[in-house]
LUMTI-813616 format. One line per 2 residues: number of its first residue (from 1); their letters; for each residue y, z, x of N, C-alpha, C. Coordinates in Angstrom, 3 decimals. Atoms other than C-alpha are relative to their C-alpha. Example, Ala and Ser with C-alpha at 12.3 -4.5 7.8 and 13.67 -1.06 7.14 Angstrom:
BEGIN
1> as> -1.190/0.000/0.890/-4.500/7.800/12.300/1.200/0.000/0.900  -1.190/-0.060/-0.820/-1.060/7.140/13.670/1.090/0.730/-0.770
***
This chain:
BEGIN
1> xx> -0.814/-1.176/0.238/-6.260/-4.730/4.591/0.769/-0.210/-1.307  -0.995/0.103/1.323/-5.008/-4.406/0.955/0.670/1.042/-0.090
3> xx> -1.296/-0.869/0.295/-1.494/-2.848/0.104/0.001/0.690/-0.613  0.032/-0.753/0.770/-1.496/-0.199/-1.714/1.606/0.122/-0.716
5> xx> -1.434/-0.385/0.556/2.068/0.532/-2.307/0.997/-0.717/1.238  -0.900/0.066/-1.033/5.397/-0.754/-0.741/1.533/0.379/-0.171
7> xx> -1.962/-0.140/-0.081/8.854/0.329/0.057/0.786/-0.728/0.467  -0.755/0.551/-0.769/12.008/-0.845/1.309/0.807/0.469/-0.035
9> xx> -1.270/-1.015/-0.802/14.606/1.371/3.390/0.665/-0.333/0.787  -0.647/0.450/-1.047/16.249/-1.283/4.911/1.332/0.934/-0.335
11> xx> -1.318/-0.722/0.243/19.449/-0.008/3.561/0.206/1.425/-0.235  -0.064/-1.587/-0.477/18.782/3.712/4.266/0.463/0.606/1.357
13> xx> 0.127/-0.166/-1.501/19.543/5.492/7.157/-0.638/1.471/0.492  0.718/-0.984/0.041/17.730/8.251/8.846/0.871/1.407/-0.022
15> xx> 1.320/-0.196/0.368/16.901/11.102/8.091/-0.935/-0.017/-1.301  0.582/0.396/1.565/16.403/9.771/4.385/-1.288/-0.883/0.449
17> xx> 0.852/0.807/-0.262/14.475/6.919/5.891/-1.221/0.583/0.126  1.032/-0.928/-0.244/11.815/9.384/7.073/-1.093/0.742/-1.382
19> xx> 0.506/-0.972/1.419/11.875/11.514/3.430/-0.401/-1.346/-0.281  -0.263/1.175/0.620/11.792/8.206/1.711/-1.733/-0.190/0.124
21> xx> 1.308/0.173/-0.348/8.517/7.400/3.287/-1.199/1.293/-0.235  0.852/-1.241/0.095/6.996/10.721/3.148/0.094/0.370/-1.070
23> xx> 0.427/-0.625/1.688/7.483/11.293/-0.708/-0.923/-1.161/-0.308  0.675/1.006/0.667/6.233/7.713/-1.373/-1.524/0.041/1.085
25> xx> 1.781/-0.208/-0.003/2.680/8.700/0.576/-0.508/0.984/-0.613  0.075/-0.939/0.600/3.038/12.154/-0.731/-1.201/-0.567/-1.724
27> xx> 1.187/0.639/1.032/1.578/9.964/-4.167/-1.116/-0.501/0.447  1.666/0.799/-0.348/-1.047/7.885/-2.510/-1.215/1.006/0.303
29> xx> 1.556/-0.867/-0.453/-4.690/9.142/-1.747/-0.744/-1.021/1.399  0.377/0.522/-1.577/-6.163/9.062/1.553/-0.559/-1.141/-0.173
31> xx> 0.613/1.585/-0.339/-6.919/6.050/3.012/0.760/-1.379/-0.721  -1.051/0.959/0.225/-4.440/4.164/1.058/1.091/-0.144/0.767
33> xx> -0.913/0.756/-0.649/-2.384/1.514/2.342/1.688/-0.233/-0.136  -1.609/-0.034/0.246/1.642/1.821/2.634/0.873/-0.628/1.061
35> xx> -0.826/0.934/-0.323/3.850/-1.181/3.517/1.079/0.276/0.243  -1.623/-0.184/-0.069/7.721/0.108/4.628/0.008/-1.072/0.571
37> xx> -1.054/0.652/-0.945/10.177/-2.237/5.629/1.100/0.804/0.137  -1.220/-1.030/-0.284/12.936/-0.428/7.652/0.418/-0.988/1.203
39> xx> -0.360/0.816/-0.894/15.000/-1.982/10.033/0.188/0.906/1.214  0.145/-0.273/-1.614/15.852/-1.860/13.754/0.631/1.129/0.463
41> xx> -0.638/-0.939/-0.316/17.139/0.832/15.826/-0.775/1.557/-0.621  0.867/-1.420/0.183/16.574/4.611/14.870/-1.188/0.116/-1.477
43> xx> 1.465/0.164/0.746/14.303/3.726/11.744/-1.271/-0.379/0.548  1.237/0.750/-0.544/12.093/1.634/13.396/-0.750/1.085/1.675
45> xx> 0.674/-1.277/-1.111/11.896/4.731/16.509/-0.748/0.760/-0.846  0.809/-1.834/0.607/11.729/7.748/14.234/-1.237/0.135/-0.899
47> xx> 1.490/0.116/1.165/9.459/6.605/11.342/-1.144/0.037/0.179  1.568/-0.477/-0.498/6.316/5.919/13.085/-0.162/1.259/0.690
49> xx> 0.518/-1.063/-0.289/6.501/8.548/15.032/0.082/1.251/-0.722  -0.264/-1.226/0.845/7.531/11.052/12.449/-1.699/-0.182/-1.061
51> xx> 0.983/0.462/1.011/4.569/9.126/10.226/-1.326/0.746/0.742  0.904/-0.504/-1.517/2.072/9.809/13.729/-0.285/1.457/-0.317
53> xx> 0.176/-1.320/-0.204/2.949/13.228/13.567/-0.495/1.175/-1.058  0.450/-0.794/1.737/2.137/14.198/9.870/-1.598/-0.136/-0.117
55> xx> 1.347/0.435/-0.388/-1.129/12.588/10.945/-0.727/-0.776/-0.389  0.482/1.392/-0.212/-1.349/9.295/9.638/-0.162/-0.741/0.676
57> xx> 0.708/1.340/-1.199/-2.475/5.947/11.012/1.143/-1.218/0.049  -0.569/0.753/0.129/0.031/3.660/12.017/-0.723/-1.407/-0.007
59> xx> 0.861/1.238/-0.273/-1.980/0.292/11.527/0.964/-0.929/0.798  -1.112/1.420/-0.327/0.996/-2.503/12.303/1.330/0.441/-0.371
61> xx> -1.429/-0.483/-0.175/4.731/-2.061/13.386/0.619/-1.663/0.326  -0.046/1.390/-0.105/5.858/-5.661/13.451/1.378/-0.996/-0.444
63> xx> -1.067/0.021/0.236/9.313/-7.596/13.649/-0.153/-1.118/-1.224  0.384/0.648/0.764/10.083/-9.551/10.442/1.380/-0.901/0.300
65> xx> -1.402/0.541/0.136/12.836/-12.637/10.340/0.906/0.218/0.925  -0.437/0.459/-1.064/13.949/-12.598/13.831/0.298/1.648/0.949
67> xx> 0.177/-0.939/-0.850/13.484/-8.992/14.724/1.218/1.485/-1.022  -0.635/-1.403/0.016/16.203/-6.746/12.975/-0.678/0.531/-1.200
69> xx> 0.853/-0.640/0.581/13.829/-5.807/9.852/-1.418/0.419/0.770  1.726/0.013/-0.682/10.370/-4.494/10.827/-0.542/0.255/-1.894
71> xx> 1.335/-0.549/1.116/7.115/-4.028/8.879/-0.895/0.601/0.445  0.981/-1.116/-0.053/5.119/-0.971/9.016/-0.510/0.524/-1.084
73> xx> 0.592/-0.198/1.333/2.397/-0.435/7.457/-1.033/1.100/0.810  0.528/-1.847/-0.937/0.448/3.168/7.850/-1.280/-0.009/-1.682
75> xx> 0.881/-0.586/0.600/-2.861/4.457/6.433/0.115/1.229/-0.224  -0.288/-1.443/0.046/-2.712/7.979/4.764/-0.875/0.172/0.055
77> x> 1.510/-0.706/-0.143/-5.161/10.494/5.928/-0.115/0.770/-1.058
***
């Protein structure tokens, strides 16, 4: 799986966290690969499923450094 692009919204909070992610696939082309890190709590709820619902692929949702960052990484359709 190669990266295409990555963000980081640890220090966002939602519902930027959400935009944040959705302008930076807005550039990519389908099937490219996009790396967020967002941390725990309502980022790490709302994002995938907000990501889910636009009708990308969540590949891996995964805790980083003892759990309060994650890493999600999503395929755009």
């Amino acid at each position: 799986m190669d990266v295409t692009a990555t963000i980081d919204i640890t220090k966002d909070t939602c519902p930027i966290t959400f935009v944040k992610t959705k302008l930076k696939l807005e550039t990519l082309s389908s099937g490219d690969i996009l790396e967020v890190f967002l941390k725990e709590g309502e980022p790490v709820k709302n994002v995938p499923r907000s990501v889910r619902d636009e009708g990308h692929k969540v590949l891996l949702l995964e805790p980083q450094n003892g759990g309060s960052i994650y890493r999600l990484v999503i395929e755009k359709k």
